[in-house]
N, C-alpha and C positions, 0 to 999 in steps of 0.2 A: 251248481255243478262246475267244474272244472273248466275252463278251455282248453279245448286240445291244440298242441304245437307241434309244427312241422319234425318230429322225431328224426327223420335222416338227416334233414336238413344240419339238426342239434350235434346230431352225431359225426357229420362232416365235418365241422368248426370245431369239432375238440379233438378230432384228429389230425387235423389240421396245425391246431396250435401245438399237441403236442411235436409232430412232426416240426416244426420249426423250432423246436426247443426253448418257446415262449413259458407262460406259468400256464398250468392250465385253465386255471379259471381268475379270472381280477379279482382283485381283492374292491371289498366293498365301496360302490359309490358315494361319494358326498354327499351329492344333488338328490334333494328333493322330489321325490316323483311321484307328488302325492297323495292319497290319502288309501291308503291299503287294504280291503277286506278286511276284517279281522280275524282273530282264532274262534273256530267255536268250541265254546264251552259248554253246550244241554245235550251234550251226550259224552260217553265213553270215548278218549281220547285214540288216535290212529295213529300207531306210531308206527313208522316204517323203520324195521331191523335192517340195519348196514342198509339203506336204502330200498329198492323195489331191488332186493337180491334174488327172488323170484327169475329173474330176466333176466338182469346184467349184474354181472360180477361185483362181488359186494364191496363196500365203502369204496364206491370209484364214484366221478362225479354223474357219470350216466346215469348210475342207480340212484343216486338223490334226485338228479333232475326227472326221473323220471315218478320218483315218489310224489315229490312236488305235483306235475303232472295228474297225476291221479287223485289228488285230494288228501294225502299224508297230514297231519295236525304237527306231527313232529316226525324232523327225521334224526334218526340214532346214531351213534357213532364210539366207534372203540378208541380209544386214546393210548398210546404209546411213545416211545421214544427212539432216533434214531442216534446213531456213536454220536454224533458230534450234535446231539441236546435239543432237535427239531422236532419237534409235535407232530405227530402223524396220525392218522387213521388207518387203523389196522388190528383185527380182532385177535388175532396170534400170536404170541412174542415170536413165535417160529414164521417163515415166510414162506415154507414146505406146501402144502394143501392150496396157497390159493395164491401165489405166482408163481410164472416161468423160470425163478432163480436157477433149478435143477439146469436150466437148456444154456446158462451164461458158464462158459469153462473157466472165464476171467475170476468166478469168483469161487470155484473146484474149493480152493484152502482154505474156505471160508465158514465150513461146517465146526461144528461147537456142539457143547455136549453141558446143559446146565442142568442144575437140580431150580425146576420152577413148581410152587406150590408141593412142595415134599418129594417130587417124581425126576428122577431125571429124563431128562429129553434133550437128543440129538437133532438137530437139525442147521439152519441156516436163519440166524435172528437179527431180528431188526437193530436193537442193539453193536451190532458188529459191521454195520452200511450207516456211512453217512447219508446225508438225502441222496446231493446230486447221486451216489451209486443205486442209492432206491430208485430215483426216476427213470433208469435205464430197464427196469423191471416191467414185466407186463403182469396184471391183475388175470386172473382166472376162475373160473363155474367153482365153486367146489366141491360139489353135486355132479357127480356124471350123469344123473337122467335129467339137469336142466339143456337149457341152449348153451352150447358150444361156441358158439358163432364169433362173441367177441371176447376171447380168450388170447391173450396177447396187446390188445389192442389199447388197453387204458392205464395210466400208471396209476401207483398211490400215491395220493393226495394226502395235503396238509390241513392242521386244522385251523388253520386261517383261511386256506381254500374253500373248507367244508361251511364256514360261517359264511363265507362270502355268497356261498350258494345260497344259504335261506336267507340273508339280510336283501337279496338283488331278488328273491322270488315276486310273482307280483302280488301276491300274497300276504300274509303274515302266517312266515312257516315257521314255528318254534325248534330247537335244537338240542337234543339229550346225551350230550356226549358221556359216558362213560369211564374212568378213572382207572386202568385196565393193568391188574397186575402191578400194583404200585408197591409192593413190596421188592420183588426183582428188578423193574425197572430202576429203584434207587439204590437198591446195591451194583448195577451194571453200569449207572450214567453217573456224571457228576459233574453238576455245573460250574461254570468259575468263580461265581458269585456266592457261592454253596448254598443255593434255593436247592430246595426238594420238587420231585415232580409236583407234585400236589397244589404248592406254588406256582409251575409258570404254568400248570393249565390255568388256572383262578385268572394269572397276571392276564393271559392271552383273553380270557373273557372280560372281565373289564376293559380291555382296551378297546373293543369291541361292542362295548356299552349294556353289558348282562348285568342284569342288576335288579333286586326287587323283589320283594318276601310276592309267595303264590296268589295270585289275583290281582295285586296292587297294579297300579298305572302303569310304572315302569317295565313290570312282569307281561302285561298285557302286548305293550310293543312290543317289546323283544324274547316270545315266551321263550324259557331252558328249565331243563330239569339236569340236575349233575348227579349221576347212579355209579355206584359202585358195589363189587363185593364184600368193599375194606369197609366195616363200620368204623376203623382209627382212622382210616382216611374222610371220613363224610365230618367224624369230629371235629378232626383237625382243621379242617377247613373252616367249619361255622363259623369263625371269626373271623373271618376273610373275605365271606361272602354270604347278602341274607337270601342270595337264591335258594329257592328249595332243591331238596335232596331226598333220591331215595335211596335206599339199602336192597341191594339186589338180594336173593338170597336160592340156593340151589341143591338140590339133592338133598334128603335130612340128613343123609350119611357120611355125606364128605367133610371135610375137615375147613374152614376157612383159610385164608391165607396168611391172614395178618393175626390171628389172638387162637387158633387150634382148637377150637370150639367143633363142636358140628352142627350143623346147620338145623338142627333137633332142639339143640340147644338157641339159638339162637332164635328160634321160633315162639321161644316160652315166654309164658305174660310176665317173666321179671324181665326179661331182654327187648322185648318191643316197650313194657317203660320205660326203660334205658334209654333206647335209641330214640322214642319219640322227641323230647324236645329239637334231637337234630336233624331229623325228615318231616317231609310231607307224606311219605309212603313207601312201601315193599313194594317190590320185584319179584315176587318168585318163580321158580320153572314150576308151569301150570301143574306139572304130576304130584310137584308137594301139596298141591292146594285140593287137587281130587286124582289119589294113587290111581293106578294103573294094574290091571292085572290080566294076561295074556289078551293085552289090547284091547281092555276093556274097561271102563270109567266103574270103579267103586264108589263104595260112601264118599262124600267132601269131607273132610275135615273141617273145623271150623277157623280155619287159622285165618278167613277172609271176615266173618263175624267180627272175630277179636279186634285185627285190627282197623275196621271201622267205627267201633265202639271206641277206638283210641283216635279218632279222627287222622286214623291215616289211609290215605289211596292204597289199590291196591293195581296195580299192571304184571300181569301176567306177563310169558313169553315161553316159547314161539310157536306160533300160529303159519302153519303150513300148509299149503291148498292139496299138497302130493297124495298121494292112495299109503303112500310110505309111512306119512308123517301121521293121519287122520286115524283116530282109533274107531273099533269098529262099529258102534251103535251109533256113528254118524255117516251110515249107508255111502261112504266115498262124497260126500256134498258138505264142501266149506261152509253155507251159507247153516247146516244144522251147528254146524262149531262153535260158530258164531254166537247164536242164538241161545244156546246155553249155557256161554257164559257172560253173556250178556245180560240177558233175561231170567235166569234160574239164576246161576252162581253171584251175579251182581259186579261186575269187576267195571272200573273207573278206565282202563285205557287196558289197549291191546300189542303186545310187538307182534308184528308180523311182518313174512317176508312177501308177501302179497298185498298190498297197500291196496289196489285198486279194487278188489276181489269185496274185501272190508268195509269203503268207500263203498261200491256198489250196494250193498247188502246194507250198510247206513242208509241210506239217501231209499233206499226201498221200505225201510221198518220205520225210520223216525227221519224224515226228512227236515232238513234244517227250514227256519222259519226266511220271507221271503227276504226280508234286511239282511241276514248271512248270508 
């Protein structure tokens, strides 16, 4: 089990440091501090989405520390870009839904109107703030029936910040950063160097010591999974890096971002041939994997069969504890959610915004053996 840490205590020192206008989190230690826990591997991997966003406002470092906390295997993260070429975490190219930008008047002129993935959308994007103006931002719920409470209070973080959090864990917490819109991102940024995003995410992980085909030694220390929607992005990279990769994949309906396909297509056993030699596994939102019909789990599909037959993982998302999110033949109780798709549908790792809930429900049905 987990040990619990002084959580206010956690939470005073990073308000703290913000308020001093310090980094928020150090970047990773040197020193040695010996020998780590490891990751477990005998069961279905816990992956905390944008952190324990359950609780505290997503991709902020509270919600990783507190993922951590609770026993996360990995914690998740959305990858973006600000004007002037800094790596962030941050799920929305827009900044609208989940910070205070609306309450800064300094940045009123700052609203934009772009066509991202075929749609236009208005808003206030990361794109158009350099950091330091990001950091002046506060992170917020973006959920009104979660907690309120620390909404303002954390800014967004970098993704050398976000490594620093799992490499400083006591742990060995792996990190699955995501590849987030790399289609717009590289039409809006442009490096001086003329790298593409796709490159200085890669660059930032290796400097940081990511490295290592799935299971091998190197993978072990430092576990990462690199997920995206862009299967031209997961390609392009392969030769860059022998981390594994998954290929997220969502709605059959909708269109991809990078090749105009739909995700119907993308599903087909010529297209996970494709893509397997460049992943270790899919992503997909749970309802492609078993639809949904007036809230109610129909037939599975077999798209979780196929691609285990093709030796690829499969990780669902997202896993909601809410009455909102829970469809209804799982009587309002996470712990039935769980179980079927654990147990019945078979799935290798879980995103969800409730890490602890997961953790719990783990350590009760397949408790780790007592060396983990």
């Amino acid at each position: 089990m987990v040990v619990k840490c002084c959580l206010p205590l956690l939470l005073l020192s990073l308000l703290i440091a913000e308020c001093a206008s310090r980094p928020l989190y150090t970047l990773p230690s040197l020193a040695k501090a010996g020998t780590k826990k490891p990751l477990q591997t005998s069961r279905p991997f816990n992956v905390a989405h944008r952190g324990a966003n359950g609780e505290f406002p997503e991709e902020t470092a509270p919600a990783y520390m507190r993922a951590i906390e609770e026993g996360a295997d990995f914690i998740e993260s959305d990858i973006l870009s600000t004007k002037d070429g800094v790596l962030i975490c941050h799920h929305d190219v827009n900044l609208d839904d989940t910070t205070d930008v609306a309450d800064h008047k300094e940045f009123a002129d700052r609203k934009r109107t772009y066509e991202v993935q075929g749609m236009n959308m208005t808003g206030f994007f990361t794109v158009d703030f350099t950091l330091e103006e990001l950091k002046t931002l506060g992170a917020k719920q973006r959920y009104p029936f979660r907690d309120q409470q620390y909404n303002g209070k954390f800014p967004i973080i970098t993704l050398d910040e976000y490594i620093a959090i799992a490499l400083d864990a006591p742990r060995v917490v792996g990190i699955y950063p995501e590849i987030k819109n790399p289609v717009f991102i590289n039409q809006q940024v442009k490096w001086a160097d003329g790298k593409k995003f796709e490159d200085k995410i890669v660059a930032t992980l290796k400097k940081y010591g990511y490295k290592g085909s799935y299971m091998s030694k190197d993978w072990l220390k430092q576990p990462i999974f690199i997920q995206s929607f862009a299967a031209t992005s997961l390609v392009y990279i392969s030769n860059m890096t022998d981390s594994p990769k998954v290929f997220l994949i969502d709605d059959v309906t909708i269109l991809t971002e990078d090749t105009n396909k739909t995700y119907a297509e993308i599903t087909s056993d010529k297209y996970l041939d494709y893509i397997k030699p460049y992943v270790v596994g899919i992503g997909p939102w749970k309802d492609t994997i078993v639809p949904v019909d007036n809230n109610r789990l129909t037939t599975p599909t077999d798209l979780v069969a196929r691609a285990h037959s093709r030796n690829l993982q499969v990780h669902p998302y997202t896993y909601r504890n809410e009455n909102q999110f829970l469809h209804s033949g799982f009587h309002q109780d996470a712990y039935l959610e769980y179980d079927y798709w654990i147990n019945k549908i078979g799935v290798d790792g879980l995103f969800t915004d409730f890490t602890g809930s997961l953790h719990n429900f783990q350590e009760l049905t397949a408790p780790l053996p007592k060396l983990q």
